[in-house]
N, C-alpha and C positions, 0 to 999 in steps of 0.2 A: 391593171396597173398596180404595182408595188406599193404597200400603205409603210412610210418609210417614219419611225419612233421619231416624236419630236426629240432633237438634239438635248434640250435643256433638261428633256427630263428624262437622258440616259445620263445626266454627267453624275446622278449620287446610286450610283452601280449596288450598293449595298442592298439598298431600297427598291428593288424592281428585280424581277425573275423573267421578265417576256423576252426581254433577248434573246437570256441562253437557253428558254423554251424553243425558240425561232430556230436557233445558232443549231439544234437536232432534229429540226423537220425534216421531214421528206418533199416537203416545198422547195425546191428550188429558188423560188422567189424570195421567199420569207426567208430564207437560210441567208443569201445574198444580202440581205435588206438588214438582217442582224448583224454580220459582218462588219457593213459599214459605215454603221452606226458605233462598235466599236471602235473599230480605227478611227472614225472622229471622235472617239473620246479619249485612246489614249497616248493619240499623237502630242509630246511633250507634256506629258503629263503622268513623272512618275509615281504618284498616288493610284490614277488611274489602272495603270500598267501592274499596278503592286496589288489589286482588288479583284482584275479579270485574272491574274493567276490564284489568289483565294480563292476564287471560285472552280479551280478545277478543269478550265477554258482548254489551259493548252495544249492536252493533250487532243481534244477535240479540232483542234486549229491545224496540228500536226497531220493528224487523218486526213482532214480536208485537201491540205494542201498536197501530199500524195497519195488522192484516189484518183488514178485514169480516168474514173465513171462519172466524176462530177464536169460542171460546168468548166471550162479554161477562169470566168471569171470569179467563181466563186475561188477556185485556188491560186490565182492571181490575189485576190481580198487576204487570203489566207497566211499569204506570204508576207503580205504588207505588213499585217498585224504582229506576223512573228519577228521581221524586220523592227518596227516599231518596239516593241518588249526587249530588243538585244541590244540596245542604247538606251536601256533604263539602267538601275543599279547592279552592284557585282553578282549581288543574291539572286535578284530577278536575271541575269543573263546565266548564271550558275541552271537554274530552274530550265533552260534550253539545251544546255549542253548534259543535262543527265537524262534529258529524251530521248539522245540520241540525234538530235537534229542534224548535226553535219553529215554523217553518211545517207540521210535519207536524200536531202540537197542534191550531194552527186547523185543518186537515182535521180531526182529529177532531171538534172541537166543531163545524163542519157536519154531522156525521152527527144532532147533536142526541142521543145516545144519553144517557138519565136516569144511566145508570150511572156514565159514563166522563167526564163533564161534570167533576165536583167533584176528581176527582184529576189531568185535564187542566189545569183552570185553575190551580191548587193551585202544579201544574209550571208555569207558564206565567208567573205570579209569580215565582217562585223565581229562573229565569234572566233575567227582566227586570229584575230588581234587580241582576244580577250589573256590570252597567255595558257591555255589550259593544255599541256603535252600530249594528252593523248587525244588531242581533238584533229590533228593533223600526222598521226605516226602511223595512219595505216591505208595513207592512198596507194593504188594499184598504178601498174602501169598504164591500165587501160583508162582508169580515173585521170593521174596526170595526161596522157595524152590528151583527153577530153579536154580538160583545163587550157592547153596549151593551144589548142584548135580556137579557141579562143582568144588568142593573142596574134591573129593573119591579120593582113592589110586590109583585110573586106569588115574587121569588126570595129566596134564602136571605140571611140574613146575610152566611156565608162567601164566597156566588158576587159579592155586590157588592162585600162588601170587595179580593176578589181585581182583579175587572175593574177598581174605580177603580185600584188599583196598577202594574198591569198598561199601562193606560192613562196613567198620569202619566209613563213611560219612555218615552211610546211619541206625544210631542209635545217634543223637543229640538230640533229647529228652526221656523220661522217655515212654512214648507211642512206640515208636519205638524199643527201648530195649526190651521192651516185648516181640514185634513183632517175633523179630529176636531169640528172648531166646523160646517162643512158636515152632520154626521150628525148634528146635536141635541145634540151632547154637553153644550151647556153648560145648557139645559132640564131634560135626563135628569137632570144632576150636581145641582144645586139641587134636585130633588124630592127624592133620595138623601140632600140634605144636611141633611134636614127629620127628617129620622128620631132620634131620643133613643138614639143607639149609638156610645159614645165611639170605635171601632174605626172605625166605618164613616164616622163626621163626619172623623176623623185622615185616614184615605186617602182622601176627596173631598176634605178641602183642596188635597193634598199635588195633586193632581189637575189643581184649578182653580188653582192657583197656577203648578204648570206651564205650562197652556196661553195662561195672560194674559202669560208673559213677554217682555214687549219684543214685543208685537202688540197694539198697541191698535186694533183691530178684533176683537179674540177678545176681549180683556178687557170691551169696550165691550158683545159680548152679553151676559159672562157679569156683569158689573153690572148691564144689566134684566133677567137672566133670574129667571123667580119659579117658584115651589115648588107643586105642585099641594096641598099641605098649606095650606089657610088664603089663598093665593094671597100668602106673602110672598117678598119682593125680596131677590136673594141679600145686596147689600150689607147688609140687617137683619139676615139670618142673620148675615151675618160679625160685624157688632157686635155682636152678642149672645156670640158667642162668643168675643170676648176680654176678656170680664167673668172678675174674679176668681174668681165660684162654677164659672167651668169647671174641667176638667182641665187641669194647665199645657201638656202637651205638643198642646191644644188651641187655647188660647189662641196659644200659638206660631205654628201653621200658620196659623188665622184670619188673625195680623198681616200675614205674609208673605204671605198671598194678599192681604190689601188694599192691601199696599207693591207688588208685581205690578200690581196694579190701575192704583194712581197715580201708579207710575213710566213704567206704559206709556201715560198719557197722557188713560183711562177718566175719571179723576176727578181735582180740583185739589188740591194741597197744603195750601190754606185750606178744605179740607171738614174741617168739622168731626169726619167721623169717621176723618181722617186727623190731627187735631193735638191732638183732645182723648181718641179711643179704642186709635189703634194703637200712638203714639207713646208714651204713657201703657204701654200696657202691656208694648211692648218692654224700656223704663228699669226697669219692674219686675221686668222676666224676667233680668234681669242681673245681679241682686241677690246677695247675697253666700249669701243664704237659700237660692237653688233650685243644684238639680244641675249640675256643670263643665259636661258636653256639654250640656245646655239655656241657661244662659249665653252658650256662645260664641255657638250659633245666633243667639239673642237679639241680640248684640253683631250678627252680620254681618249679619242683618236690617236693624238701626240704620244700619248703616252706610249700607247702599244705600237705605235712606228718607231717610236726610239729607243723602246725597252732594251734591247737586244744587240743593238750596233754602236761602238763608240764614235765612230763617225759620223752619225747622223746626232747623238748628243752633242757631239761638237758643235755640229753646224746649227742647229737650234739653239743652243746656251747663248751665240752671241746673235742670234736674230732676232732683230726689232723689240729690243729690250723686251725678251720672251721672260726672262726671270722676273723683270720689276712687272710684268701683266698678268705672271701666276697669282703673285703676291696679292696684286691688286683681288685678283678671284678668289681669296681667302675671306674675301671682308663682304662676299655676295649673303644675303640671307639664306639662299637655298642649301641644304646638305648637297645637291645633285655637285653643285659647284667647288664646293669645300674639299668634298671627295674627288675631284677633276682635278683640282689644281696639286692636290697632295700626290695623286697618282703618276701627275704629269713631275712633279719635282723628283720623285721618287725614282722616274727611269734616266733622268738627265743626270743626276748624281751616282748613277751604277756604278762607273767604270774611271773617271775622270776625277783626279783628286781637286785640281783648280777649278771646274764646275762644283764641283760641292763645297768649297772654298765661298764661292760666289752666292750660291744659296741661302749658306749658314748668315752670311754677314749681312742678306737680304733684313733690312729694318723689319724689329720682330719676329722675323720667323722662327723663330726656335720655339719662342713663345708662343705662339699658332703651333706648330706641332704638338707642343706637352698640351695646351688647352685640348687641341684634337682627340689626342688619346684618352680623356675625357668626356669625349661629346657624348650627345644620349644618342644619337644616329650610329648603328652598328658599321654602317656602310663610309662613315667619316672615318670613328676608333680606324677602324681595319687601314684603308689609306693613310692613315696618319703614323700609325705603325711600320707598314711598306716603306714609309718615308723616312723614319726614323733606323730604319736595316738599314736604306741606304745611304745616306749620310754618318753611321755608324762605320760606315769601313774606310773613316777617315781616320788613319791613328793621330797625325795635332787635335782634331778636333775634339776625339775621346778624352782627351788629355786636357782639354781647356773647355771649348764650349758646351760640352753634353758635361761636364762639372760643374759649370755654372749653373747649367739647370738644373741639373741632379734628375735629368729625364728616365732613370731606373726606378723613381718613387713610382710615378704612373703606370710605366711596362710592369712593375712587378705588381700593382693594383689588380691590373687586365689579369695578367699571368694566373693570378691565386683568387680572382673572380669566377662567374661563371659564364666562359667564355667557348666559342662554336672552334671549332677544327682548324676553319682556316685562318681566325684571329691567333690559334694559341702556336698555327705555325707559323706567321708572321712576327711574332712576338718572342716566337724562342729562337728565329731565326736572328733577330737583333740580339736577343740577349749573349749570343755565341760571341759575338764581337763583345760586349760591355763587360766581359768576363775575360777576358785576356788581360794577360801576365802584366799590361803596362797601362793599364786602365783605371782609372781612380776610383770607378766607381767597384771595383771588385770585394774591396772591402766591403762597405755596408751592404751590401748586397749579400754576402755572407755572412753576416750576424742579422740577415732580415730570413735565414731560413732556404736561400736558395741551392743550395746541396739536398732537401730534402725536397724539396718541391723537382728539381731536375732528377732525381732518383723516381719519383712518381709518374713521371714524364717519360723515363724510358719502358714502363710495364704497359701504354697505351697500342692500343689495336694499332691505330695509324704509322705504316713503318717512317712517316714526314717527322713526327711527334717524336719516336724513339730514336733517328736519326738527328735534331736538333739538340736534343738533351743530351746524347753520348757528345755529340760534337763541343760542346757546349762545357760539359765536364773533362774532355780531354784539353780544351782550353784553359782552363784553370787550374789543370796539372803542372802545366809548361812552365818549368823552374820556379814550381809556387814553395812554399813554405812546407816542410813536413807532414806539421799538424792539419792542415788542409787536405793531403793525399790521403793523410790514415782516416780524414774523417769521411770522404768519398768513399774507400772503399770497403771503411766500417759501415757504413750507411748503405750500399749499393749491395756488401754480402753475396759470398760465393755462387748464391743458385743464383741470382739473377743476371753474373757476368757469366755464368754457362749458357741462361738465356740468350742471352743478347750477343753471347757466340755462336748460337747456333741457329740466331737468326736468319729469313728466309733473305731478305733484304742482304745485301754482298755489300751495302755503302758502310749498315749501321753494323757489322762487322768488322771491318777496315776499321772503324772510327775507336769502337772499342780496342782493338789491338791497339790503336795511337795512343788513348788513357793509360791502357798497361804499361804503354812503354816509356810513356813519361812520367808513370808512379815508380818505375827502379831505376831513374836517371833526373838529375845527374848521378856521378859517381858518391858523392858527398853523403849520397841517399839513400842510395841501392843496399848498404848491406841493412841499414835498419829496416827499411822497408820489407825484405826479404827474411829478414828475422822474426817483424810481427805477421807477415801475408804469404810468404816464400809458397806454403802449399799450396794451398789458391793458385797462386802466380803460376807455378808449375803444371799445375794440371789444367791449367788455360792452356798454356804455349802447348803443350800432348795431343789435346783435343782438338786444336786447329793442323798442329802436324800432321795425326792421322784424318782429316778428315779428308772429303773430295772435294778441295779447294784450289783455286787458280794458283798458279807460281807467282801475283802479286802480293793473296793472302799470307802465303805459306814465307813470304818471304820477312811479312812483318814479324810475324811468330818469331822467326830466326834473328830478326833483329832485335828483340825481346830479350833471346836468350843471350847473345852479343851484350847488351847492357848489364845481364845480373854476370856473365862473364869477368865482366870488369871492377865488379865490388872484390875486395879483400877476404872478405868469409863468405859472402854469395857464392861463389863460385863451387862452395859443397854441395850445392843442391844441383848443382848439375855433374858434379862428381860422383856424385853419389849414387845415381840416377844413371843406370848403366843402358837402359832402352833409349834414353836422350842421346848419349852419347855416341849410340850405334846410327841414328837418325842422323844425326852432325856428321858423320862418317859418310853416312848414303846420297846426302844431298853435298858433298865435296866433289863426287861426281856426278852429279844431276848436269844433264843436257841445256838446262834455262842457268846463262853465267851469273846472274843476278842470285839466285838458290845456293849456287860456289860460290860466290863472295862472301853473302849471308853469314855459310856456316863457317867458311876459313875464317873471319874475322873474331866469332864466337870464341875457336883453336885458337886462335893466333890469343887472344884476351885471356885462355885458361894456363898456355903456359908461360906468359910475358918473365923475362926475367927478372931478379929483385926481389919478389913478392915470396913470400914465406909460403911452402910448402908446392914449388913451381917444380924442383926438382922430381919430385914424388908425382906430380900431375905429368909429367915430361914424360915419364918412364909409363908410368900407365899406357897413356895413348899411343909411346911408341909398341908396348904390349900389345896392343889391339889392332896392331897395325896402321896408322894414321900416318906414318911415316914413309912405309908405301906408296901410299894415295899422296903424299907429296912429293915424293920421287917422282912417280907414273906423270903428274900435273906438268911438273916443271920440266920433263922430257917429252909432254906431246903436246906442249899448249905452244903455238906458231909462234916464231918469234918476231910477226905483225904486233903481236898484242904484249906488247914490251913491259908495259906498267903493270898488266894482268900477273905475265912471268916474271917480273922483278918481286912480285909481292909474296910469290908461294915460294921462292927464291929464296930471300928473306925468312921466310918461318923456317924453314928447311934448316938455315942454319942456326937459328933461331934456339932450337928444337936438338941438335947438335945430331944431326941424325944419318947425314954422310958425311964424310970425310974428304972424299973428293972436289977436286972443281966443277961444280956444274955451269 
């Protein structure tokens, strides 16, 4: 018979070596016997748990529990103990997951052994939950099928509940979703999900929501996929279960898997069980009634169901006084919540000026925002920011209550802090807006340095980063003061507007041509500007016209050249500039009519009558034939396009260049 260590005097593990003397016999018995004298010692007891791995145990524990040759019970014991150590602290389940433990698991649960099944999976959950990426990025098909054989009507409660768990960690990317949608999972999932076991409906939502996200192709099966129970439609199921007589933390998952669904694309916004079930029952779950951490979920579900649709803001903004119950979730202790309700005001304010109307005037909020941007929680700032872009693309409110607050002292804090990528693109995405032409705060915000810090901003790796700040400076071009233009683009200097021309990025391109174009306009403006920058300028507009750029690129270039057209002495540097001129010529007849209008308008601006030295510009270009290319226009452009042929019409005689009636 088994001589089995008194309990009391295995609990000071330090002070005694005969265990893990025992723990590597060749005794079967004795090996057994040490075993389980440690699981009685470090079941809830993470000192315990924290001393058998100083000692070196677990890799001993690992072997045990997959050698074929030993006893089923001793690697039954073995598993326990490793189950036990992976609900201890981060370090100690950290200590599991650099064994290797998970893929050794699936081996085991290929052995198919009845015994070793339920406290394999058991462990196999446990560290799937722990968050570690690559601890789930490399099941096989043959592994998921395994998994999923596990999830039939013949298996336990526990084993489904496990594998859907298991599996909702184990589709974090768009590859992985496949994965798991290629083996039937989402068939498998929906019969599972038929079953009346609030446990087991919880971890298939939590599952199927997973796998729809942002794949609509996976979401797309798992909306037809139906239930071998009665043959219904998962989407039924889902409605069904965000009715009130559920479980709330049921209702929860339901929403978010049907938000999953319609955000990825499966079903429309106007589906009614997206505007009268899910939506309805999010606003509910926010309520002042149910639990903090249910709330916020609630809230950042909201969020991302109404990011994107202004209909569906709508119809939240005036549901169940969902503003005055954000509010209230401002005032929760938790960051999780602070960040929920900022996220969620952040998407209801996108697109609707009278929601963000409502927002602003919400008692305090404004003052909750500027505190936010503030907080010491990275994950609040950030939300809080989001929330302040959004509300920022209110122009009254720029104008009065983001003045009251002077909410640019904080943004620009964060801004010229040290702050992470998606803070500093959240933050320059706001500042685009507080920087427009009719914004109060634009001022101090330019004597606080922000021309040179947005010049810094567009040399960043991230093309988000250098698209905010060009955008952001071409904002503050838009009929600004002179001294402000010369200082951008003394500050920004020649090689870096070459950069950022010939960025890879086509937005932060466009955006720059917009800056250019509003540093030689108005007319008011254009000749000085062209007199202290004109080279620069010109060999901008060259570089985009020769380049291999769309005709919406090539078109701004041309409207560029159209603006310094129309200054009174700018216009030598396009005079002068006889390859430009030939260009203006080529793209008169360009196939894309946006290209012709472009450049005619350019002509049409060099020899306007009045203007000193128009005569002398007249005759040149009718020199170079330009006149031509206006005759040819004006006798082969359809006389459908009446306003098109009125306009070249117009220059023609403009230009005094026939005589005839055309």
């Amino acid at each position: 018979m088994t001589n089995l260590y008194p309990f009391a005097a295995f609990m000071n593990v330090e002070s005694s070596r005969a265990y893990v003397d025992d723990l590597y016999s060749m005794d079967s018995d004795k090996c057994l016997a040490s075993l389980i004298c440690i699981k009685n010692s470090v079941i809830g007891s993470n000192k315990q748990k924290e001393s058998v791995i100083e000692q070196g145990i677990v890799t001993r524990l690992i072997q045990l529990a997959q050698d074929t040759d030993m006893k089923v019970e001793i690697r039954y014991e073995a598993l326990i103990i490793l189950g036990s150590l992976a609900k201890g602290t981060p370090s100690q389940v950290e200590v599991l997951l650099k064994f290797g433990t998970g893929p050794i698991l699936l081996g085991i649960l290929e052995e198919s052994h009845n015994r070793l099944i339920d406290p394999s999976l058991r462990l196999l959950r446990t560290l799937s939950q722990y968050g570690d990426p690559s601890f789930s990025s490399n099941y096989s098909t043959k592994q998921l099928e395994k998994l999923l054989s596990y999830m039939n009507e013949d298996s336990s409660l526990l084993r489904q509940s496990c594998v859907a768990t298991i599996l909702s960690t184990a589709c974090r990317c768009m590859m992985e979703q496949n994965s798991l949608c290629s083996v039937g999972a989402p068939q498998i999932l929906a019969s599972v999900l038929a079953i009346p076991n609030t446990e087991i409906r919880v971890a298939v939502l939590k599952c199927l929501s997973a796998m729809c996200f942002e794949n609509r192709t996976v979401a797309s099966e798992v909306a037809g996929a139906t239930s071998r129970y009665g043959s219904v439609q998962v989407l039924n199921l889902l409605t069904s279960l965000v009715s009130r007589d559920k479980p709330v933390e049921m209702q929860l998952e339901a929403a978010k898997c049907l938000t999953n669904i319609y955000r990825a694309g499966a079903i429309q916004s106007s589906d009614q069980i997206i505007t009268f079930r899910t939506l309805p029952c999010l606003v509910r779950l926010c309520l002042p009634d149910q639990k903090e951490d249910l709330r916020s979920s609630a809230a950042n579900i909201l969020a991302y169901l109404t990011e994107v649709d202004s209909n569906l803001q709508q119809i939240a903004a005036i549901s169940n006084q969902l503003v005055a119950t954000l509010a209230d979730l401002l005032n929760c202790k938790s960051s999780a919540a602070r960040t929920a309700a900022f996220s969620a005001f952040a998407s209801l304010g996108a697109n609707n000026e009278e929601i963000r109307k409502r927002i602003i005037e919400t008692q305090r909020l404004m003052e909750r925002v500027v505190d936010g941007l503030a907080d010491q929680d990275g994950d609040v700032r950030l939300a809080a920011v989001r929330c302040l872009h959004s509300l920022s693309r209110s122009v009254h409110q720029l104008r009065t209550t983001f003045q009251d607050h002077s909410v640019w002292r904080p943004l620009m804090s964060l801004l010229t802090g040290s702050a992470s990528t998606e803070l500093l693109s959240a933050a320059s995405s706001a500042l685009c807006n507080l920087l427009l032409e009719f914004s109060p705060a634009k001022e101090p915000m330019l004597q606080q340095g922000v021309i040179q810090f947005l010049v810094e901003l567009t040399k960043k790796p991230e093309p988000v980063l250098r698209l905010n700040a060009v955008w952001a400076l071409m904002n503050m071009t838009f009929q600004a003061e002179q001294r402000i233009k010369s200082a951008i683009l003394t500050t920004l200097n020649t090689d870096q507007i070459f950069r950022l021309l010939a960025d890879s990025d086509v937005q932060v391109l466009m955006k720059t041509l917009g800056l250019l174009r509003n540093l030689v306009s108005p007319r008011a403006h254009t000749d000085s500007m062209m007199a202290l920058h004109g080279t620069q300028v010109m060999q901008a507009v060259v570089l985009v016209l020769e380049g291999a750029h769309s005709p919406e690129v090539k078109e701004q270039a041309l409207c560029i050249l159209g603006n310094i057209a129309d200054g009174e002495r700018a216009k030598d540097h396009i005079m002068a500039n006889e390859d430009v001129l030939k260009k203006l010529m080529a793209y008169m007849t360009h196939s894309d009519s946006s290209l012709q209008t472009a450049a005619i308008f350019c002509i049409q601006n060099l020899v306007r009558r009045g203007e000193p030295g128009y005569a002398e510009r007249q005759a040149r270009l009718r020199d170079m034939g330009v006149h031509n290319i206006l005759h040819q226009l004006v006798t082969t452009v359809s006389d459908s396009v009446l306003h098109t042929k009125s306009c070249y019409r117009n220059l023609c005689i403009e230009m005094l260049i026939i005589e005839e009636e055309l």
